[in-house]
N, CA, C and O atoms as a DFTB+ gen file, in Angstrom:
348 C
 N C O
     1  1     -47.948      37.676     146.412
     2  2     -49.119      38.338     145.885
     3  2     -48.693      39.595     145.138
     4  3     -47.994      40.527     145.538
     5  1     -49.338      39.383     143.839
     6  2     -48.953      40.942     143.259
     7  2     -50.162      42.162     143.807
     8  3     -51.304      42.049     144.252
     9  1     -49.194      43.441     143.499
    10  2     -49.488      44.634     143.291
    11  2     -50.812      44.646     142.842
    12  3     -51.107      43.626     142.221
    13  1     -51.705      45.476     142.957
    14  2     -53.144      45.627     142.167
    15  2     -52.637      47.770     141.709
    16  3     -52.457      48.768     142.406
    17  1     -52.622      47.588     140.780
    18  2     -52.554      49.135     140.624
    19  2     -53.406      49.617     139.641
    20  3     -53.158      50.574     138.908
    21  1     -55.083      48.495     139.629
    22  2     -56.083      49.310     138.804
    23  2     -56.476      50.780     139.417
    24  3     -56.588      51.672     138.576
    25  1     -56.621      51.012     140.319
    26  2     -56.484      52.277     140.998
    27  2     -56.203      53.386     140.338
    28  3     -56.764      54.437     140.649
    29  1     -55.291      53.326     139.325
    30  2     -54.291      54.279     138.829
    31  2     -55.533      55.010     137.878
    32  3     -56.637      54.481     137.753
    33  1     -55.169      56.280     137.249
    34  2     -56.372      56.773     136.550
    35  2     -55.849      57.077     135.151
    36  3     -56.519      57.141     134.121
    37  1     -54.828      57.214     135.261
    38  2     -53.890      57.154     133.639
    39  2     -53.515      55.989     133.200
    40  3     -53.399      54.953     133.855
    41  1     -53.216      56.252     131.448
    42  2     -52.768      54.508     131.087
    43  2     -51.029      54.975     131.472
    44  3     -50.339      53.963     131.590
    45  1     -50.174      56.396     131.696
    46  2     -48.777      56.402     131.351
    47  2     -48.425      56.044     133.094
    48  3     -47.410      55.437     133.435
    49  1     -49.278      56.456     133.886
    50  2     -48.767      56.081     135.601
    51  2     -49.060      54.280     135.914
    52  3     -48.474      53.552     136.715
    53  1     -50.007      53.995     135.100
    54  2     -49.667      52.106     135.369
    55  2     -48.968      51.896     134.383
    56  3     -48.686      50.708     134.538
    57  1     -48.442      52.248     133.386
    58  2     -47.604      51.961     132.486
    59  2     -45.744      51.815     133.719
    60  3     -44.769      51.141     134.050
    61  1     -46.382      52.872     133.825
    62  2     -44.926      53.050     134.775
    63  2     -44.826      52.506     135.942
    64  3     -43.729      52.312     136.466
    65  1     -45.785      52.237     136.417
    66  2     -45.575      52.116     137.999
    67  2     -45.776      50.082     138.112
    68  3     -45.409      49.262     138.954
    69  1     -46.532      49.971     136.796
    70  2     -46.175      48.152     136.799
    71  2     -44.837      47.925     136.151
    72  3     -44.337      46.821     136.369
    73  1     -44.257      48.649     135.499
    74  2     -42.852      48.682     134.784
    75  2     -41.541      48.677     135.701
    76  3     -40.540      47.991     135.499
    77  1     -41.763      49.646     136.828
    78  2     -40.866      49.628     138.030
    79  2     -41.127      48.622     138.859
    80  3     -40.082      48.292     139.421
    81  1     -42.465      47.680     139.356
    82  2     -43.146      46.725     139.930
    83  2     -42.297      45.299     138.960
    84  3     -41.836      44.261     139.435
    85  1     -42.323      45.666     137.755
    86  2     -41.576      43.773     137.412
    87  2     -40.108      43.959     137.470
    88  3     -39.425      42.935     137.500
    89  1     -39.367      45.417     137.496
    90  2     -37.943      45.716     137.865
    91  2     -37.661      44.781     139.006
    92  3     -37.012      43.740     139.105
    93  1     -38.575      45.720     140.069
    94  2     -38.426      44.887     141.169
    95  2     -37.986      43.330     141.437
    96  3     -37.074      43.020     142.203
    97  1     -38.961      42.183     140.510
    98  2     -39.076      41.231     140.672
    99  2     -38.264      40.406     140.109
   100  3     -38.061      39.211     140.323
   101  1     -37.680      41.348     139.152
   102  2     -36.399      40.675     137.736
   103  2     -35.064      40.283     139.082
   104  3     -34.831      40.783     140.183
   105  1     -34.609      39.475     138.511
   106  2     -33.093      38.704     138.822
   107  2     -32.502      39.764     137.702
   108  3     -33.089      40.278     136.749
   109  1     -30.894      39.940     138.225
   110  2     -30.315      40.220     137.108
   111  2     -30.129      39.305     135.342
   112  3     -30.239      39.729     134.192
   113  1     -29.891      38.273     135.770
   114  2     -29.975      37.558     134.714
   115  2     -31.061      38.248     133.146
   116  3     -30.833      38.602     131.990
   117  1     -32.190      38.126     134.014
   118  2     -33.759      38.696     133.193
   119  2     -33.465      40.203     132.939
   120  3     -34.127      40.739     132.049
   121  1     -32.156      41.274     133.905
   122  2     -32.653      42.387     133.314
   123  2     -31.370      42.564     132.174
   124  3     -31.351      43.634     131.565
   125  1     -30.398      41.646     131.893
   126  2     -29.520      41.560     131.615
   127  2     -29.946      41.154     130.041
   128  3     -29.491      41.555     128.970
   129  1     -30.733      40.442     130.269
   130  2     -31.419      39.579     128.769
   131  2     -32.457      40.642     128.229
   132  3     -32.653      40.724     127.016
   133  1     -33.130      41.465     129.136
   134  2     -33.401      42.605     128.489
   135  2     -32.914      43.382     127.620
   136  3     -33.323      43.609     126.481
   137  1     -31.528      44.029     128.471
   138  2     -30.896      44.664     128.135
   139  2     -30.015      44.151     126.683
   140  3     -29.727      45.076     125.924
   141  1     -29.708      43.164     126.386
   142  2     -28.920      43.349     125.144
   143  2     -30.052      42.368     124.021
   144  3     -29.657      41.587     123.155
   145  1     -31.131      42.605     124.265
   146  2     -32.471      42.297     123.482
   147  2     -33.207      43.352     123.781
   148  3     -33.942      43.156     124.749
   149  1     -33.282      44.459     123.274
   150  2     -33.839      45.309     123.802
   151  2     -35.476      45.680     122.677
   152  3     -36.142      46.714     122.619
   153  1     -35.626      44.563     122.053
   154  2     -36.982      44.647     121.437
   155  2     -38.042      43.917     122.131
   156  3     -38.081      42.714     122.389
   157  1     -39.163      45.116     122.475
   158  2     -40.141      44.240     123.063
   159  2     -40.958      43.468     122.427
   160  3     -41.727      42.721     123.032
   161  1     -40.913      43.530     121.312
   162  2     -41.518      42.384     120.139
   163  2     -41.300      41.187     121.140
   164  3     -42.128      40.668     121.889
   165  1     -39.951      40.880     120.955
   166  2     -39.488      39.456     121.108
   167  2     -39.903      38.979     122.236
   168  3     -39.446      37.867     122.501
   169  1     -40.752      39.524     123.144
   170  2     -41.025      39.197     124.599
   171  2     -42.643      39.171     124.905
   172  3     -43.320      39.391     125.909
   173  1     -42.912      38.817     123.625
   174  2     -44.703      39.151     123.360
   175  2     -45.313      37.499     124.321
   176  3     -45.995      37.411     125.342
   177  1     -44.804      36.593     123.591
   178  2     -45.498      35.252     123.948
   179  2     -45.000      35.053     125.169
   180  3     -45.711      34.265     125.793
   181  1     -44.088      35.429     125.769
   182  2     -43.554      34.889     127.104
   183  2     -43.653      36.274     128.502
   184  3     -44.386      36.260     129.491
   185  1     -42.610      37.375     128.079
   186  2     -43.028      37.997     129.695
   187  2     -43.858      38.845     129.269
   188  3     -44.125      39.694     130.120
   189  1     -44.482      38.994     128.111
   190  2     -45.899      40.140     127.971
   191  2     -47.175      39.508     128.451
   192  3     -48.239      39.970     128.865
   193  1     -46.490      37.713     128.163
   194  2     -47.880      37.250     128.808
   195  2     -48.189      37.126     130.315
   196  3     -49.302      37.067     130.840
   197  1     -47.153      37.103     130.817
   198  2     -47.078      37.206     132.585
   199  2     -47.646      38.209     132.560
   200  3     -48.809      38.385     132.921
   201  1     -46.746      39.172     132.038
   202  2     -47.605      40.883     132.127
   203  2     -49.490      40.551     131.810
   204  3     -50.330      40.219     132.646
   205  1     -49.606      40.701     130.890
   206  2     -51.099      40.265     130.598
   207  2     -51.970      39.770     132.028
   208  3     -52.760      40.355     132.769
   209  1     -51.295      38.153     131.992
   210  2     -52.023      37.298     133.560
   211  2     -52.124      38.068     134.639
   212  3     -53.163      38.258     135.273
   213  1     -50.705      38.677     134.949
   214  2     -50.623      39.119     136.277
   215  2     -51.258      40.698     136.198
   216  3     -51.967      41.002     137.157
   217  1     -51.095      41.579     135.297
   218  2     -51.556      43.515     136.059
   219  2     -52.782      43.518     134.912
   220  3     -53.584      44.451     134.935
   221  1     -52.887      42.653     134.095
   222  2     -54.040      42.906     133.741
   223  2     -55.567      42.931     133.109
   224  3     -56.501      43.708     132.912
   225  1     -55.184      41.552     132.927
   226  2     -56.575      40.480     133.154
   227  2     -57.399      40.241     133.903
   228  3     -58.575      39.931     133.708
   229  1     -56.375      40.473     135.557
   230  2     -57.498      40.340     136.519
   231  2     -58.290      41.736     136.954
   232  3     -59.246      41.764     137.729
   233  1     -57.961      42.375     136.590
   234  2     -58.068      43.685     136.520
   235  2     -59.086      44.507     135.586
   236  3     -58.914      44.643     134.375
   237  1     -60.418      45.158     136.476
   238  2     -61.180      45.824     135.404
   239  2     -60.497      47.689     135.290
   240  3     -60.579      48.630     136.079
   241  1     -59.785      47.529     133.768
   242  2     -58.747      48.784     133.947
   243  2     -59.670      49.904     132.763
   244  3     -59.952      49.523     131.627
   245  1     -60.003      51.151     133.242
   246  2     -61.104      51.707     132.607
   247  2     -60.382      52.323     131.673
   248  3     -61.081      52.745     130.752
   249  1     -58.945      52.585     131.544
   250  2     -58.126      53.222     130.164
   251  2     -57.645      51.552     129.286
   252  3     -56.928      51.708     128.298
   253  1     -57.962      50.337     129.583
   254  2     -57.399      49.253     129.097
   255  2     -57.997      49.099     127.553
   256  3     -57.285      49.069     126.549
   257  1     -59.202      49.024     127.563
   258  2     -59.930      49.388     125.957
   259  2     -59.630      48.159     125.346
   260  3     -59.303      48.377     124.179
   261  1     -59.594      46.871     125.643
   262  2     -59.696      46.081     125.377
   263  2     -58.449      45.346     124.161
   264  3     -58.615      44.479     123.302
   265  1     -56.918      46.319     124.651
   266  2     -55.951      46.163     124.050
   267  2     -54.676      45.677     125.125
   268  3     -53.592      46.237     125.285
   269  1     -55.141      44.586     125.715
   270  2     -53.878      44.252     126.756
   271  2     -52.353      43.791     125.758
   272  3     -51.220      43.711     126.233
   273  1     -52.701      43.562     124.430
   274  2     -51.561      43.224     123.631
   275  2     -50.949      44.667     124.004
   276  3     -50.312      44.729     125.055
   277  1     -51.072      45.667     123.337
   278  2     -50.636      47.057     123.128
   279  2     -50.327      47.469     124.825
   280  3     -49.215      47.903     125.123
   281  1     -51.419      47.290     125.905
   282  2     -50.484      47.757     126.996
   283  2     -49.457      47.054     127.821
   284  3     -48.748      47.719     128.576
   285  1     -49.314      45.633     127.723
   286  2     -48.229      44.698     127.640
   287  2     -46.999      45.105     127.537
   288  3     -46.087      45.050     128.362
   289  1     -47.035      45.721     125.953
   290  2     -46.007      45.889     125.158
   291  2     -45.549      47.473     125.439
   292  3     -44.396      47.824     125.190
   293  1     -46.542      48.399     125.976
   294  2     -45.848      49.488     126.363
   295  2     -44.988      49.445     127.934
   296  3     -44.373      50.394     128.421
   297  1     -45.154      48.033     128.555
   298  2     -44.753      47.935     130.074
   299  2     -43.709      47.972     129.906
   300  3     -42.849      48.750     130.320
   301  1     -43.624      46.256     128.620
   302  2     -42.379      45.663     128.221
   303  2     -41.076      47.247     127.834
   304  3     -39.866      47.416     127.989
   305  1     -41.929      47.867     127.433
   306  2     -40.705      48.932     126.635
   307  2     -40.247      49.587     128.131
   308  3     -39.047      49.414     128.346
   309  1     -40.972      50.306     129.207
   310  2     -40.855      50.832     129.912
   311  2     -39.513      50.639     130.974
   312  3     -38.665      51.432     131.382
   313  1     -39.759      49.190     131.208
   314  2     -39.074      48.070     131.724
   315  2     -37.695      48.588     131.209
   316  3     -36.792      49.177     131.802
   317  1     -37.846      48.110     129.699
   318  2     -36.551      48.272     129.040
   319  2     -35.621      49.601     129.075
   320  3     -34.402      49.716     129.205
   321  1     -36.621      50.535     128.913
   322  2     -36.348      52.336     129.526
   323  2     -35.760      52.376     130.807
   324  3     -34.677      52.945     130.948
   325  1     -36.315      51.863     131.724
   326  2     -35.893      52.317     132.845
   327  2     -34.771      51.542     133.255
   328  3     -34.169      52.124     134.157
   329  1     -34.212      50.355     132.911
   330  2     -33.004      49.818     132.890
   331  2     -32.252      50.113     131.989
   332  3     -31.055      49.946     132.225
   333  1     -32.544      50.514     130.983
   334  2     -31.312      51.627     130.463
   335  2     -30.808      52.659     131.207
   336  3     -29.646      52.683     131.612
   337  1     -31.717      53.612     131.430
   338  2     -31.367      54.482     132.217
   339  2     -30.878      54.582     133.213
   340  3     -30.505      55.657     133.681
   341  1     -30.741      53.223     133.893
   342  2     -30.088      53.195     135.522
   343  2     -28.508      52.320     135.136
   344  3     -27.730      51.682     135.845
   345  1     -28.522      52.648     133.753
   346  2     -27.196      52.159     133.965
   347  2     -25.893      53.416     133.799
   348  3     -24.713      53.107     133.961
């Protein structure tokens, strides 16, 4: 069962805090394929859409504004941020 973190009251603390939440769930393999693809473009149709299904579709998110493309894609980057940085 996933995380529910509509709760959150900012778009940059669920930005972050579902970004550290799919860290979690990544195999290395996935953070590895991140890492030397590091455009979140390229990850729109496939893990932006998990992203989408899973933190936020089901989810009535009151900063979401009816742009889950755009907050998808700021997870996707986040993701990518924060596994840079831990290396």
């Amino acid at each position: 069962m996933n995380k529910d973190f509509s709760y959150l009251d900012d778009r940059e603390d669920f930005v972050n805090a579902v970004a550290i939440d799919c860290i979690t769930k990544m195999n290395d393999e996935k953070k590895l394929t991140l890492l030397n693809n590091p455009d979140a473009r390229l990850y729109h149709h496939s893990y932006g859409m998990w992203i989408r299904n899973t933190y936020i579709y089901p989810y009535k998110l009151h900063f979401f504004e009816f742009m889950a493309d755009s907050l998808s894609h700021s997870i996707i980057e986040e993701v990518i941020i924060l596994l840079q940085e831990a290396l």
